[in-house]
N, C-alpha and C positions, 0 to 999 in steps of 0.2 A: 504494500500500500504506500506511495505516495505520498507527501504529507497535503494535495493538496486534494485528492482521496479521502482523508480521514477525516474521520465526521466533525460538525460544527460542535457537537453535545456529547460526552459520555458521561458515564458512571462509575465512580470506583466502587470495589466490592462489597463494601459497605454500606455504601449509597442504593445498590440495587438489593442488598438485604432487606434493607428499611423500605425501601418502594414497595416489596415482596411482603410485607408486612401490613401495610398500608393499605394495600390492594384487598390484602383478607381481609381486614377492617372497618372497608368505605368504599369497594366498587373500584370501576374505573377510575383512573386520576388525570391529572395532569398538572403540569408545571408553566408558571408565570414568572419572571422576572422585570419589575419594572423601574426600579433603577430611580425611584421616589425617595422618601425621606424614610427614616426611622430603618427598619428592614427592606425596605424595599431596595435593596442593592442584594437582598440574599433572594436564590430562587424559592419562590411558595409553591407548594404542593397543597393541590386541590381537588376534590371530588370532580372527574372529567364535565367539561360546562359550566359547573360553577364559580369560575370567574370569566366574567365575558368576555372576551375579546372582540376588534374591533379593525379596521383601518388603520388605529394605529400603532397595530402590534404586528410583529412578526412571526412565524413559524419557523425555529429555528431548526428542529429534530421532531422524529417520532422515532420513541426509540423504543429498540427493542429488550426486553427484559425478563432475563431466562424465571420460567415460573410464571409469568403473567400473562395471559392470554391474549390482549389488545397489546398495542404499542403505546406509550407512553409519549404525547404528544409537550414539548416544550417551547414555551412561547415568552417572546420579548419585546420589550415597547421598543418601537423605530427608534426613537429617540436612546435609546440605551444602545441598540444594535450599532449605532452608527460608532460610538466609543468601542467597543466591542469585537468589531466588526475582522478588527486581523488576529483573533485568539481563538482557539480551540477551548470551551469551556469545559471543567469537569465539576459535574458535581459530586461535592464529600459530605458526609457529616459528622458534626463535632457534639461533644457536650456543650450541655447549653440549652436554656431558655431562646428560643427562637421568637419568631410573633405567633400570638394567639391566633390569628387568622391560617397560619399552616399547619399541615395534619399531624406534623411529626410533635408540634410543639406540648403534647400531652406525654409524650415519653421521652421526656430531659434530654433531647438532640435536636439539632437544628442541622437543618439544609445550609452547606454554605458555596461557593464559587471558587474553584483553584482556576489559575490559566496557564495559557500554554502559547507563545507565539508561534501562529504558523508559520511553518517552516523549518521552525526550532525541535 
């Protein structure tokens, strides 16, 4: 693979455990990052639909995620993407209080963003 092949979005192992989790949980999900105030620079995970999206957001991945039966689709405000835009994103998770608005945030971890410059 290429680095210019390799996908916009992955997961570290960790990251796709708690998704795998999540899914048992609450259904399909999906992920927003919109790059706002407060958390809004860490991706939210959300019951798939329940955060709307729009015009101006992007569809950066649908990923795929061993054990889960749909793809996991991840999405980012244009305005974020445009900052963003020469990096391979991964998401990890850390301990930690996240925002209450994401699903992990009831089991003391949070969604966070590692990156990676393409090409590097």
């Amino acid at each position: 693979m290429t680095p210019s092949d390799a996908p916009l979005v992955e997961l570290t192992p960790a990251a796709a455990e708690l998704v795998r989790r999540l899914r048992e949980a609450h259904g399909p999900l999906m992920f927003h990052q919109s790059g706002g105030c407060c958390d809004g620079s860490a991706p939210m995970c959300y019951q798939d639909g329940e955060f709307r999206t729009g015009n101006s957001d992007v569809l950066l991945a649908s990923l795929t995620v061993g054990g889960v039966a749909e793809r996991v689709p991840f999405w980012m405000s244009k305005s974020q993407f445009e900052v963003w835009a020469h990096t391979r994103l991964i998401v990890d998770v850390v301990a930690g209080r996240g925002s209450g608005f994401s699903l992990e945030a009831p089991e003391g971890v949070r969604f966070l963003i590692r990156s990676r410059l393409v090409g590097a």
